[in-house]
N, C-alpha and C positions, 0 to 999 in steps of 0.2 A: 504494500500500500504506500502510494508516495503521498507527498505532502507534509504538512504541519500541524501539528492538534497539541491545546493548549490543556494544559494538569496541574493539578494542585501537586503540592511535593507528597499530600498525604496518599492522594492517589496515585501517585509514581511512584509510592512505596510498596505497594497491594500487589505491584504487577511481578515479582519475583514468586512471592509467595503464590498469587492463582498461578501463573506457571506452571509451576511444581504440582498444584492441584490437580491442572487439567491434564499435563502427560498421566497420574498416576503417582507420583512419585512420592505424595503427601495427601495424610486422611485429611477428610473436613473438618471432623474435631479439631488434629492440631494446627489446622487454618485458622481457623475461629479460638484455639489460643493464642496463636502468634500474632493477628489481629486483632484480638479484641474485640470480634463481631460475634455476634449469633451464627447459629448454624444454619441458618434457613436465609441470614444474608450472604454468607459464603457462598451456598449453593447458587444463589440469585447472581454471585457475582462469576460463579464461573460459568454458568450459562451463559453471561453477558460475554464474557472472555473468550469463550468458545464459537461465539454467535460474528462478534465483531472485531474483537480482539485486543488491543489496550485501550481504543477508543471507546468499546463498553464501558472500562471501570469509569466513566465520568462522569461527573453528575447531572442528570437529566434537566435540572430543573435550569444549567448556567447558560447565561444569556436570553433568560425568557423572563418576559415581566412577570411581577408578583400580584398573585390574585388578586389582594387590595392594596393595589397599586392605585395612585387615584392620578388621573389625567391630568399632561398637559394645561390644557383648557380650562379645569377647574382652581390648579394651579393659580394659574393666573388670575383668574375672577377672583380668589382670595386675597393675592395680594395687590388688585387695585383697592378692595374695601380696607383691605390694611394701612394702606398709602391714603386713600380719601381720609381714612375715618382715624384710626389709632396709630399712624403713626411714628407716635414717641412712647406707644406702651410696649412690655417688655412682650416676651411670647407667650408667657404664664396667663396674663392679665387682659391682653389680646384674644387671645384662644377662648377666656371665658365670654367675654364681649361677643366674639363673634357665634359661640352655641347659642348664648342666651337673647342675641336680636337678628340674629342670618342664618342660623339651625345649621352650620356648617361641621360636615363631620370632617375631624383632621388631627393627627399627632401632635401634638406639642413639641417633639424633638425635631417632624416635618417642618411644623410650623416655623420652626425657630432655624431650621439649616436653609426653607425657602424665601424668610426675611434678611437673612445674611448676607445669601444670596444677591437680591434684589439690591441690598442696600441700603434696608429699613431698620436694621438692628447690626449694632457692633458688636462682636464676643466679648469679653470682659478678658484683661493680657492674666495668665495666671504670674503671682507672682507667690513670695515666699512670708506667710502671716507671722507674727508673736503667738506664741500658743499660750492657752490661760487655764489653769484648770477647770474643768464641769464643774458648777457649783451645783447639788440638787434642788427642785422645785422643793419647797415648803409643803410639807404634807397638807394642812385645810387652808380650805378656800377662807381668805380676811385674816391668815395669820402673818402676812405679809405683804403690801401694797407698793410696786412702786409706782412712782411719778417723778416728773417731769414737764419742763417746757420746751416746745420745741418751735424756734423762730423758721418760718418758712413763707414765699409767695405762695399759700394756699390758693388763692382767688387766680394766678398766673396774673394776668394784665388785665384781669376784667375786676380787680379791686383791691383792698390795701392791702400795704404787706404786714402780717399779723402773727399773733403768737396761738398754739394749739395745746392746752395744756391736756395731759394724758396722766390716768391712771389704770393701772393692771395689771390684775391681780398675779401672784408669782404661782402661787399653786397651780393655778388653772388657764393662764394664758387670756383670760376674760378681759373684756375692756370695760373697765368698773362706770367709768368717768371721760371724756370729753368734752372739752370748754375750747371757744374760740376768744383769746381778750387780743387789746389792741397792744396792750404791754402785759409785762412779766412783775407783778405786785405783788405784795401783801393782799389786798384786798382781794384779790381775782384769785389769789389759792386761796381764803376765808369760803369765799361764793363755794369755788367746786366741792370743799371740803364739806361746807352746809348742804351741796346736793347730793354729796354723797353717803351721808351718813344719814341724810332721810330718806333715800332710797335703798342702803343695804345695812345702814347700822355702823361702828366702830368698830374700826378695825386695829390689831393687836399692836402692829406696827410700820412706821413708814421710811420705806427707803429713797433719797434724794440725793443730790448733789451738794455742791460747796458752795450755793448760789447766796446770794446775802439775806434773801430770805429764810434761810436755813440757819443761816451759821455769821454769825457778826466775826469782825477781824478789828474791830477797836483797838483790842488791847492789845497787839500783837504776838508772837510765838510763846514769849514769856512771863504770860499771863496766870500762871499758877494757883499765885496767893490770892487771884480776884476773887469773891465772892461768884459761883457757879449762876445766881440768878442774874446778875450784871451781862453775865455773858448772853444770855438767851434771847431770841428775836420774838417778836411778836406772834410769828407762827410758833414758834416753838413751846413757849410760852401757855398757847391755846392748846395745844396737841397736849400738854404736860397737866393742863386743868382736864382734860377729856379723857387721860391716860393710856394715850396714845405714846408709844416711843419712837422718833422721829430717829435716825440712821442715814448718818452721812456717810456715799458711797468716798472713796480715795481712788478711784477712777473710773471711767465711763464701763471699762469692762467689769466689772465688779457687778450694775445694773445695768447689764445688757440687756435683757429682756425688754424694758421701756427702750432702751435706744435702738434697740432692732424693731420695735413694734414704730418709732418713730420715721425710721427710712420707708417703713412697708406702709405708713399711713399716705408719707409723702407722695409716693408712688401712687398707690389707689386711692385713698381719698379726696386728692387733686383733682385727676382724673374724673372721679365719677361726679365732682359737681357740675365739674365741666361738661359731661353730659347732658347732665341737669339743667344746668343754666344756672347755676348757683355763685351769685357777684355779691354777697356783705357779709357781715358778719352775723345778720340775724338771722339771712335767710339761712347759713351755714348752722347754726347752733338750732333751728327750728328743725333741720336734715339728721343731726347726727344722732338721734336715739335708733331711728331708722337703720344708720351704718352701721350702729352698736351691735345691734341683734342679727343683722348678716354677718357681720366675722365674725360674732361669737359663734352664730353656727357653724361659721365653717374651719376658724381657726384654734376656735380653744379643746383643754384634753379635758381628760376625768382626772380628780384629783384624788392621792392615793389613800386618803381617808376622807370617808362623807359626809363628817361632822363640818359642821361652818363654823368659825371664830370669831366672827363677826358679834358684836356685843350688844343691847338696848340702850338706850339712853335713858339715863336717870333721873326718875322725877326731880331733882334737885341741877341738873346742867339746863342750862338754859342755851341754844345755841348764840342767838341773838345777844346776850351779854358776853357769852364766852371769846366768839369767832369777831372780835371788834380789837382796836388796837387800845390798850393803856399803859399809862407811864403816870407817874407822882409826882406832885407840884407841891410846893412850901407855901401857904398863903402867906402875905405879908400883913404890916403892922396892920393897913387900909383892905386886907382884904383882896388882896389882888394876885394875881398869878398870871405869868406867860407861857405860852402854848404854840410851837412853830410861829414864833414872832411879835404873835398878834397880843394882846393884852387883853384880862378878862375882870370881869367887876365880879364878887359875889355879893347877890340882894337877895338879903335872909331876914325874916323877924323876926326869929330869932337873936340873944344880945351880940352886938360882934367879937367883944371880950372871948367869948368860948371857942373863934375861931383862928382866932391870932395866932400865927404860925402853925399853925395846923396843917396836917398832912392829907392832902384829898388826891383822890383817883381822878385821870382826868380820862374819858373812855371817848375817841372818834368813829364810830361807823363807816361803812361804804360808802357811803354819799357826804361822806365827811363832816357829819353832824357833831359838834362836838358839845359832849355829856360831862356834870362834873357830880362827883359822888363822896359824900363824906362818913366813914362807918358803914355800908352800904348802901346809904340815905340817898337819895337825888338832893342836888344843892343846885337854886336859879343864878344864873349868871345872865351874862351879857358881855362881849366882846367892847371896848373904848379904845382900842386902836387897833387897825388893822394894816398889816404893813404885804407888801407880796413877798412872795418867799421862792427864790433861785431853784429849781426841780435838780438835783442831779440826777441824770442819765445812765443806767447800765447798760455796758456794752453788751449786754445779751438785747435789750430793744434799742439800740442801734437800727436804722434801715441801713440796706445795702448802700444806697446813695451817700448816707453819713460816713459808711465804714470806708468808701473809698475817699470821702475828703481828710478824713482823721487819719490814715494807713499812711505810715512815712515812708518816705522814698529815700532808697538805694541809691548812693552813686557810686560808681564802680572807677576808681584810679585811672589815670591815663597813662599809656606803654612808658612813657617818660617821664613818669612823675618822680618825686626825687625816693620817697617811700619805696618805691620800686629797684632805686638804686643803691638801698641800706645795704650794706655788708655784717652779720656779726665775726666779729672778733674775737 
């Protein structure tokens, strides 16, 4: 037989052995050890050896397309809706997109090697990670919460750029909590904290970052001998009357869970307003119970014990008093006390004698009402000077626009600078 025919090396190894089969020279059994087949495929193969001769051992099925094999043609109609419509979605996120509004049947690995293809999707370059050890899930669900804020173009260019704050749960992978603010507060983790504990109760304890809502830096590294209540923030504070234990992560890997659930929000959550039509923040925060309860269907586990941790509140917490900011003011000879600037009168009928130098709580709310409380009493005030007062800025609400005017610039030496012509000696 002249010509060329093409074999795998596994079957160019077969052909010694049928060989020897088909002169006689060798039983089937020890065909079928030497190969590693059945005996009923030996026999198959030397029939085929006998019949056509090395060109049998091949395998029938090469160079013939695959039953579902899906078309050209349809090929393509997938990826103009992928270019019209998604994209800048990944093939994961795509793929669901397209069953759930074009009933398109297709692989996800298809998917993803015929947008690469195309041009719609780049692979990701593999490089070489930090490995960190597995920390385990938290056996009950509320025995451990984290959160976070995560600044991002939610809205893309169809409106502000905003912060998304996230809670969830470590046990379970559930998404406790979602708040869309425009900044990263005190007040706006107060809000989420009040929705979330009247939607699931207290939970055991929470894990967060180094943010200044967490964790004050006043006193600096050396702070030992301070007084431990000095040190606490207002959140912290709140969480410590609720008993709650607040847990600062010492790096983002530590609570990955929120900051992996952050990247995967960024991705889909973006996205699916954007389908929507969804441009502010209200319409966003009016959406996200909705988004809650699809990934938790589809993203969270079972948790390895089915008791909840999560706690009641106590006829005696009040959220409302608790979730507000306070700090302590010295009334003076007149009665008076300053508060972020401003100057406040007390007007009590009380005799004034009983309040002279006296220590009262002074409590601001979310809408920055501000309360003054003396022994747990309400005390009537009145502001007589108001001055404005300088906001400082975190660079976590920072816009990207800010970050790039504040971001200092590099200048890089010229070949002849004299720096360049140091010697040491």
């Amino acid at each position: 037989m002249k010509g060329h025919i093409l074999m795998s090396v596994k079957e160019l190894d077969r052909i010694p052995t049928i060989k020897k089969l088909a002169k006689g020279e060798l039983k089937a059994k020890t065909a079928a050890q030497v190969l590693r087949l059945s005996m009923r495929q030996v026999r198959r193969l030397n029939k085929r050896y006998r019949h056509s001769g090395a060109k049998g051992l091949i395998h029938k099925s090469r160079g013939r397309q695959g039953n579902r094999c899906i078309a050209a043609e349809e090929i393509e109609r997938i990826m103009k809706i992928v270019k019209d419509t998604y994209s800048d979605f990944g093939p994961t996120l795509a793929l669901e997109k397209l069953q759930e509004h074009h009933q398109v049947t297709i692989g996800r690995e298809k998917l993803r090697l015929a947008m690469i293809d195309k041009g719609i999707w780049r692979p990701k370059k593999k490089r070489y990670l930090k490995v960190f050890q597995i920390r385990k899930r938290r056996p009950k669900e509320g025995e451990l919460v984290q959160m976070d804020g995560s600044p991002h173009a939610w809205f893309e260019d169809r409106g502000p750029y905003c912060n998304l704050l996230v809670l969830i749960d470590d046990a379970t992978g559930k998404l406790k909590h979602l708040q869309f603010v425009h900044e990263e507060t005190t007040n706006d983790y107060f809000q989420a904290m009040h929705a979330y504990i009247k939607t699931h109760g207290k939970p055991l304890a929470l894990y967060v970052d180094k943010h200044s809502v967490f964790r004050t830096t006043r006193f600096g590294s050396g702070a030992s001998s301070i007084d431990d209540s000095l040190k606490e923030t207002q959140f912290t504070r709140a969480m410590r009357e609720l008993g709650i234990e607040v847990i600062c992560a010492n790096s983002p890997q530590a609570k990955g869970r929120v900051e992996k659930v952050n990247a995967t929000l960024q991705d889909r959550l973006a996205k699916e307003m954007r389908l929507i039509g969804i441009s502010t923040v209200k319409e966003g925060n009016a959406y996200l119970p909705k988004f809650i309860k699809l990934f938790n269907a589809k993203f969270a586990v079972q948790a390895r014990n089915g008791e909840n941790a999560h706690r009641p509140l106590l006829p005696s917490e009040n959220l409302k008093d608790i979730l507000v900011k306070k700090e302590v003011r010295i009334l003076s000879k007149n009665l008076i006390f300053q508060y972020k600037a401003n100057v406040y009168q007390i007007t009590e009928e009380r005799p004034g004698y009983t309040l002279r130098h006296a220590p009262i709580e002074v409590r601001e709310d979310w809408n920055e009402n501000v309360t003054v409380y003396y022994k747990g009493k309400k005390l009537e005030s009145h502001a007589v000077q108001e001055q404005p007062v300088t906001q400082v800025v975190n660079s976590k609400e920072l816009s990207e626009e800010m970050r790039a005017l504040v971001k200092r610039k590099t200048v890089k030496p010229s070949a002849n600078h004299p720096w360049r012509r140091f010697v040491y000696r």
